[in-house]
N, C-alpha and C positions, 0 to 999 in steps of 0.2 A: 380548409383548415388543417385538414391530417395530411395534405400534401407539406404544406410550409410546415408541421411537426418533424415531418421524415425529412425534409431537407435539414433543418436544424440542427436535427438527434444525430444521424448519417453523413450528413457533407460537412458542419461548422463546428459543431459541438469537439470531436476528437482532433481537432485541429486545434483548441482553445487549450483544448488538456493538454495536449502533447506539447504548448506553448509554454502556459504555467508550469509543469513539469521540469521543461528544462531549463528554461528560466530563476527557476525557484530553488533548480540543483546547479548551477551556474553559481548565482546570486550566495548560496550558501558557502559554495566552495571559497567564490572570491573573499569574502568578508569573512566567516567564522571558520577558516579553514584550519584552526588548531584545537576547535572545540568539539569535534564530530571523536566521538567513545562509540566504542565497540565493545563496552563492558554489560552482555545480558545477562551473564552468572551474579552482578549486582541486582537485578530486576530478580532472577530463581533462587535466592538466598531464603523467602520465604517456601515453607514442605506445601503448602495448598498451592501457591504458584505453581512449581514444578508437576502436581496430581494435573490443574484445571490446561498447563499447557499443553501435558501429553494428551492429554481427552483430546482438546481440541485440534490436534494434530491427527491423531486418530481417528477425529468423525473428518476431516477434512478429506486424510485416503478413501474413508468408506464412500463419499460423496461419489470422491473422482472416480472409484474404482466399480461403482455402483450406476454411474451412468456410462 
């Protein structure tokens, strides 16, 4: 049983992702391709957004930097 887990997880599984992924950015490109906004200063407009996103940018360095 933990043999066919490890084939699944390691041989088929990131083959699925990397399908849907591109697939998914293909598909979006083709069809909505005039509705894709690069507007994140509308999402940081609120002051607790901008605190919780630097935190968590911050704990993400400490991670990286920490292992």
């Amino acid at each position: 049983m933990i043999q066919y887990l490890n084939v699944f997880f390691y041989d088929i599984y990131p083959y699925i992702c990397a399908t849907v992924f591109f697939l998914g950015s293909w598909l979006r490109y083709d069809y909505g391709q005039y509705t894709w906004r690069a507007s994140s200063s509308q999402m940081l407009d609120k002051r607790g957004m901008v605190i919780w996103s630097n935190l968590f940018h911050i704990g993400i360095l400490g991670i990286f930097f920490g292992h």
